[in-house]
C-alpha positions as CSV (number, residue, x, y, z in Angstrom):
1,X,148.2,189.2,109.5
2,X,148.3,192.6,107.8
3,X,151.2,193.3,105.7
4,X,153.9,195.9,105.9
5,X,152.8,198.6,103.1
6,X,156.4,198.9,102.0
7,X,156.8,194.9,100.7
8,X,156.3,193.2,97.9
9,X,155.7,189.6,97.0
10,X,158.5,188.1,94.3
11,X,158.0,185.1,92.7
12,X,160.8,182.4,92.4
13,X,161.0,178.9,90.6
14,X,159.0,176.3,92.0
15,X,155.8,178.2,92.4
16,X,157.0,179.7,95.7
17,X,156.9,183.7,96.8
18,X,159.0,185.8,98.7
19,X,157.7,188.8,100.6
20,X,160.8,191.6,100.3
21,X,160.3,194.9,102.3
22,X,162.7,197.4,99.7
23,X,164.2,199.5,103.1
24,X,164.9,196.2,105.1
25,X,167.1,195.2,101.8
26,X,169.1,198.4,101.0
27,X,169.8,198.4,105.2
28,X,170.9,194.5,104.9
29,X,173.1,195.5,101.9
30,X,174.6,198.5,103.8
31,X,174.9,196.7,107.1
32,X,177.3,194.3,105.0
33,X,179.3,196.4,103.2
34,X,180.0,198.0,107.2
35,X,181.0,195.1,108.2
36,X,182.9,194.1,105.2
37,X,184.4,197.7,105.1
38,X,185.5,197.7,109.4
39,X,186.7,193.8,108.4
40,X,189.3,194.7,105.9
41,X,190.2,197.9,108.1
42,X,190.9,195.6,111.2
43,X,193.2,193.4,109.3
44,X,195.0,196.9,107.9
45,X,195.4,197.3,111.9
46,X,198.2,196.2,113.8
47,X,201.8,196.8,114.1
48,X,202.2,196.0,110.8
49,X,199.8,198.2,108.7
50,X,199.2,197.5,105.7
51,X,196.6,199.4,103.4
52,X,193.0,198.6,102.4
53,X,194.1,198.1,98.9
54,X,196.6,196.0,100.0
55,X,194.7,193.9,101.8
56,X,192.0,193.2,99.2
57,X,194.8,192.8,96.7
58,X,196.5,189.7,99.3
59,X,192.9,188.4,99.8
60,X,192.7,188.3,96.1
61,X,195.7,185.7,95.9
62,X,197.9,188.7,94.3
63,X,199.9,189.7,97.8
64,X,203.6,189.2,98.8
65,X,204.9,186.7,101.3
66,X,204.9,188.1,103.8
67,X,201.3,190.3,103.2
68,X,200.2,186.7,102.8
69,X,201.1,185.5,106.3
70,X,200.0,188.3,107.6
71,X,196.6,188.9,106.5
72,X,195.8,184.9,106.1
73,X,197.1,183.6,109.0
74,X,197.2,186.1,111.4
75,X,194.6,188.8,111.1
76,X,191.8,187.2,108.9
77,X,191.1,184.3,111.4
78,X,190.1,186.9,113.8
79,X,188.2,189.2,111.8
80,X,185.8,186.2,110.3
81,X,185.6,184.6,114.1
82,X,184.5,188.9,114.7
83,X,181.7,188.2,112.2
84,X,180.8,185.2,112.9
85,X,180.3,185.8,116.9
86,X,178.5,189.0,116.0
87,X,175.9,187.4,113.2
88,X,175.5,184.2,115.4
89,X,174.6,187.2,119.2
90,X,172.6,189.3,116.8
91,X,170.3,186.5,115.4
92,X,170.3,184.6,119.0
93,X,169.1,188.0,120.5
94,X,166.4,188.4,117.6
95,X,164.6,185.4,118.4
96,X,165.0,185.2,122.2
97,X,163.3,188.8,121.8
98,X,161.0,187.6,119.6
99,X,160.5,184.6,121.3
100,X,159.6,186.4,125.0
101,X,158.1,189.3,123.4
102,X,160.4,191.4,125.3
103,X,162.7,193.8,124.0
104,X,165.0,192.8,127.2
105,X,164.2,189.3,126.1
106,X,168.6,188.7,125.4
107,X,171.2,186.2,126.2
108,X,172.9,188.3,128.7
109,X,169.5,189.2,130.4
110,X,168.2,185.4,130.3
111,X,171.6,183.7,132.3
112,X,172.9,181.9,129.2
113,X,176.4,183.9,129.0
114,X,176.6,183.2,132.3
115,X,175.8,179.5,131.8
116,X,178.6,179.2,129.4
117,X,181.1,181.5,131.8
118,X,180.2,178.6,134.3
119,X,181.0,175.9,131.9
120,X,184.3,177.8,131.1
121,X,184.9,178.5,134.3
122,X,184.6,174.7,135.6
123,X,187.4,173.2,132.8
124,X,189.6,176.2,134.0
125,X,189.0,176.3,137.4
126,X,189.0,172.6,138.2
127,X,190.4,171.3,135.4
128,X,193.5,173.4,134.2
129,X,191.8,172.3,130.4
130,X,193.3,173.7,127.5
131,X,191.9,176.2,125.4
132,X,190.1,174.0,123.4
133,X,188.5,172.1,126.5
134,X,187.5,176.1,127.4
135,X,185.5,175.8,124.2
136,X,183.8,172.7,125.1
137,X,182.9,173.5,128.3
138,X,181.5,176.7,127.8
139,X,179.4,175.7,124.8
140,X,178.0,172.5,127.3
141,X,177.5,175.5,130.0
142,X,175.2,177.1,127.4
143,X,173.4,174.6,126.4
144,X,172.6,172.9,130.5
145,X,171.6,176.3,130.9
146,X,169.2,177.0,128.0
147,X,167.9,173.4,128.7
148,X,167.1,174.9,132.4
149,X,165.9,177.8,131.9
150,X,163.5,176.1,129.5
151,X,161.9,173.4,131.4
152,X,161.6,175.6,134.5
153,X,159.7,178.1,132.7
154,X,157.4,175.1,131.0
155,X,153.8,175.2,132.1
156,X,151.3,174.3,129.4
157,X,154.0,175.8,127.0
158,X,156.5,178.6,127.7
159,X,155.4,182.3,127.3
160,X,157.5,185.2,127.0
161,X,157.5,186.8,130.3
162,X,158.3,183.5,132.5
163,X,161.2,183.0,130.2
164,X,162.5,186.3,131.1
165,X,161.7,185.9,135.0
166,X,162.9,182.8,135.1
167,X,166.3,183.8,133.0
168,X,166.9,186.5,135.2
169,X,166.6,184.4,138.3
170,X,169.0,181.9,136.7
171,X,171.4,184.6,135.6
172,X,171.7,185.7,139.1
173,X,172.2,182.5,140.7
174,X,174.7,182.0,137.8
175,X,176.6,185.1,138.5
176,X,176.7,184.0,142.4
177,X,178.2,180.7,141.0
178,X,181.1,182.1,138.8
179,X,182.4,184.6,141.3
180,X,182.6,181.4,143.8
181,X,184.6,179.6,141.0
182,X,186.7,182.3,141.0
183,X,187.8,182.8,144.3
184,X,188.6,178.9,144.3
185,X,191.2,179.1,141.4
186,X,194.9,179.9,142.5
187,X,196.2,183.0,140.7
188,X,197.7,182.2,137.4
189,X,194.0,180.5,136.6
190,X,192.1,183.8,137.8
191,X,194.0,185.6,136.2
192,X,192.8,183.5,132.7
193,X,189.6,183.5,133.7
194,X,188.9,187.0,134.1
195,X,190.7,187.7,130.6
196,X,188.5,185.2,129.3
197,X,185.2,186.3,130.3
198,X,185.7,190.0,129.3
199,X,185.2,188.8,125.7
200,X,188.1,189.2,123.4
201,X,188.8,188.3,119.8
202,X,192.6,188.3,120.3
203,X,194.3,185.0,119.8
204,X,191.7,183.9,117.2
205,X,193.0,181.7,114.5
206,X,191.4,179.2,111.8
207,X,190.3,176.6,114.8
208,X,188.0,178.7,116.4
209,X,186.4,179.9,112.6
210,X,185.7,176.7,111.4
211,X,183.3,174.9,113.8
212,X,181.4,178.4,114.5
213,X,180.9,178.4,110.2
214,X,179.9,175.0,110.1
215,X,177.5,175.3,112.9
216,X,175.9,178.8,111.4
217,X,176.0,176.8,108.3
218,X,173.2,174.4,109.8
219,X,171.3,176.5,112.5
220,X,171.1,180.0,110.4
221,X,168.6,178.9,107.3
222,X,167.2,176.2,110.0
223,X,165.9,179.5,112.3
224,X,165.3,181.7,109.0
225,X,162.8,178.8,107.8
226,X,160.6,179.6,111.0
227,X,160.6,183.1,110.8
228,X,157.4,183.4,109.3
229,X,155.9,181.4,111.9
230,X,157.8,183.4,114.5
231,X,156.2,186.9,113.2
232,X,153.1,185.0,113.7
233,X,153.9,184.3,117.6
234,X,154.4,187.8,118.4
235,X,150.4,188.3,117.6
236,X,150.2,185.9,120.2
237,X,150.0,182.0,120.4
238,X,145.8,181.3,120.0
239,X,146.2,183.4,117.0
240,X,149.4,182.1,115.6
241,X,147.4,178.5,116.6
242,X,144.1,179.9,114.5
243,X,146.4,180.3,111.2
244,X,148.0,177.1,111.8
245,X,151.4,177.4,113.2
246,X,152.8,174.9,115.3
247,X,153.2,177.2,118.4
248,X,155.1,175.0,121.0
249,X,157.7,172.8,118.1
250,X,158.5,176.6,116.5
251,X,159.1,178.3,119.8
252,X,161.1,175.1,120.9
253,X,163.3,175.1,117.5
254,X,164.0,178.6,117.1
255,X,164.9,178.4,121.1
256,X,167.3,175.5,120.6
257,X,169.0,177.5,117.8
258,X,169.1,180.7,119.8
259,X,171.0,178.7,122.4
260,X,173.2,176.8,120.4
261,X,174.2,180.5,118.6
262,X,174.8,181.8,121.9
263,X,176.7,179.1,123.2
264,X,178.8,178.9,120.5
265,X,179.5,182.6,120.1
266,X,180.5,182.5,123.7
267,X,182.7,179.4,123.4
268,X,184.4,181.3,120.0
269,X,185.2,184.6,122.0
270,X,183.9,184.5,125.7
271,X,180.9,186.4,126.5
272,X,181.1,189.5,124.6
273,X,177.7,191.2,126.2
274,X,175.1,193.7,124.8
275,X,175.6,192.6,121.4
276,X,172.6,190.0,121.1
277,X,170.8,192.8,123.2
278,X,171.8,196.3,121.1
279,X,171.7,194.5,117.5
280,X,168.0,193.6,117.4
281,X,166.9,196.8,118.4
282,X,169.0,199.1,116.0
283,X,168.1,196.6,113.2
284,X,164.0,197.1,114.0
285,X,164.7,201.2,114.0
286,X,166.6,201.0,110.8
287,X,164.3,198.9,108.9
288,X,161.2,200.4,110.8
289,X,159.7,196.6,109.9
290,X,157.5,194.8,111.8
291,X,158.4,191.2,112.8
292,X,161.8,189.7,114.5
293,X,163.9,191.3,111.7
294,X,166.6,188.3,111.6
295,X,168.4,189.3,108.7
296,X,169.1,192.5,109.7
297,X,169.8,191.7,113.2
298,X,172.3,189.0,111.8
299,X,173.9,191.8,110.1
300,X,173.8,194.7,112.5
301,X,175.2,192.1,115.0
302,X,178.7,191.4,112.5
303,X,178.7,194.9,111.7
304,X,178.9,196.0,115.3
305,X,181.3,193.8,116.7
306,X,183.7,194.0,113.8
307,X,183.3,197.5,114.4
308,X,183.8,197.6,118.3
309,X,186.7,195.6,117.8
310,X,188.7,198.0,115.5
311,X,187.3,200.6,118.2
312,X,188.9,198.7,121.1
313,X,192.5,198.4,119.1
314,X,192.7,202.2,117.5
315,X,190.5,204.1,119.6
316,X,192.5,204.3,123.0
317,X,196.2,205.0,122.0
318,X,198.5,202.6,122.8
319,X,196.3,200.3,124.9
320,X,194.6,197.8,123.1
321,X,190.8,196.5,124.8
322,X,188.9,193.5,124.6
323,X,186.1,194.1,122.5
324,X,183.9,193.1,125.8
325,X,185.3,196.4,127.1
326,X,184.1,198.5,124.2
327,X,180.9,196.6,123.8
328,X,180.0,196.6,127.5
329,X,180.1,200.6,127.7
330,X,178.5,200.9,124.9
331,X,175.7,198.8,125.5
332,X,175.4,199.7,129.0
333,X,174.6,202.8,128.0
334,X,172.1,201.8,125.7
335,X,170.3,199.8,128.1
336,X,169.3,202.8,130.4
337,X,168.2,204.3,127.4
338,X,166.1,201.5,126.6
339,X,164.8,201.3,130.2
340,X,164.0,204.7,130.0
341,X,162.1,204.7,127.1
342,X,159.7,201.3,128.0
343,X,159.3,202.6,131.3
344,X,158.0,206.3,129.9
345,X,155.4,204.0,127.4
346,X,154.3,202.5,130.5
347,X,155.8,198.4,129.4
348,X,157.4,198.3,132.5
């Protein structure tokens, strides 16, 4: 596999080496301190603003009462779910796209936000579930579907482009399924349901951020520990095979961890689209690195979101968006662009 001229190997204890490229750090470094920076401006936001200094001053443990309640209880719960949602779409997107080889190769594109609308949809449709029971049924959703789309794409292993046909067929059917569901619920459900599945961060507190962290906790270094047999897929499988990767048990673990980020995103804060789609893609062109680029997807995807979400709350005057909103436009538009540009290289 020929190496990126820009990186370096670095030794560490225990004999092992890292390969770092020096531009995919300083953009990972810069893509946190955006996220951190849009974080601390989004809990400044509100009816009650309160300054950046201020708010780094009450995260520090040195703010009034009342600062306290604010920021802690209140406004941090929903920044950190922002961050988490947006790491846990932009690493899902990065292998899904590495994965299918296929820079449309994304959650929204495949059928697994719909899944998990579906599985939301169910508990509030039928079910009248509570918010939590929301949670659980969109994260099952997620998960039938990735198991689905999976199998049915199965065929002496599953290649990129049969994923992606076989995602979009399920997305369709999927979509076809939640509009039914809707037109079965009586009003005051609908009317959840569609605020639901914009994607929105509002309402976000400490139960939503805890089982998201613990989850990214397990599955992020679990996918980050494949990624170098991942860059070896996308030279193809008889080659990746040749060097002695386990084609079929990497592609199926770093596919069960893209689902289970995905479903849990959506579960967190609906299904906020583009994101798992845009973040990839502006991570690669900032880096200019070869590979899946996880890191800096991981990043780009909590910078944008966190970013999108301040958008939606300051951008538009008095009215206040879902982040879906923002991120829907915004993504939509980078779509045709991107459908534009493969179509004049001749990819599709």
């Amino acid at each position: 596999m020929r190496t990126h001229p820009r990186s370096r190997a670095v030794r560490v204890p225990g004999g092992l080496s890292l390969r770092l490229d020096p531009r995919a750090l300083i953009v990972v470094v810069l893509l946190l301190a955006a996220a951190l920076a849009a974080g601390v401006a989004l809990i400044g936001t509100g009816d009650a603003k309160i300054p950046a200094a201020d708010v780094l001053r009450t995260l520090a443990g040195h703010g009034t009462a009342y600062q306290d309640f604010i920021v802690r209880e209140l406004r941090l719960p929903r920044v950190l779910v922002g961050l988490l949602v947006g790491a846990s779409l932009g690493l899902g997107g990065a292998l899904f796209q590495s994965v299918s080889r296929n820079p449309l190769g994304s959650p929204d594109v495949l059928g697994l936000s719909q899944g998990a609308t579906a599985g939301a949809l169910v508990v509030i449709v039928l079910m009248s579930g509570s918010a939590a029971a929301v949670t659980v049924g969109a994260l099952a959703g997620g998960l039938v579907t990735g198991l689905a789309i999976y199998l049915l794409a199965w065929r002496q292993g599953v290649h990129g482009y049969r994923l992606v046909l076989v995602g979009i067929g399920v997305s369709a059917m999927l979509t076809a399924v939640n509009g039914y569901l809707l037109t079965k619920a009586d009003m005051v459900d609908a009317a959840r349901a569609v605020v639901w599945m914009t994607g929105s961060l509002n309402g976000r507190d400490w139960d939503q951020v805890w089982p998201l962290l613990a989850l990214c906790a397990v599955l992020v270094p679990l996918v980050l520990a494949h990624g170098r047999g991942l860059r070896m897929l996308e030279m193809g499988d008889d080659t990746a095979g040749a060097l002695g990767v386990p084609v079929q048990r990497v592609r199926l673990v770093v596919t069960t961890g893209a689902v289970l980020l995905t479903a849990a995103a959506t579960a967190a804060a609906g299904p906020v689209s583009f994101v798992a789609l845009t973040a990839p893609q502006l991570a690669r062109r900032l880096t200019r690195s070869p590979g899946p680029n996880l890191v800096p997807s991981l990043c780009m995807g909590a910078a944008l979101l966190v970013t999108a979400d301040w958008a939606a709350q300051r951008a538009f005057g008095a009215d206040q968006l879902p982040v879906g909103v923002v991120t829907g436009v915004l993504g939509g538009g980078y779509l045709l662009w991107l459908l534009v540009t493969e179509r004049r290289a001749g990819r599709i």
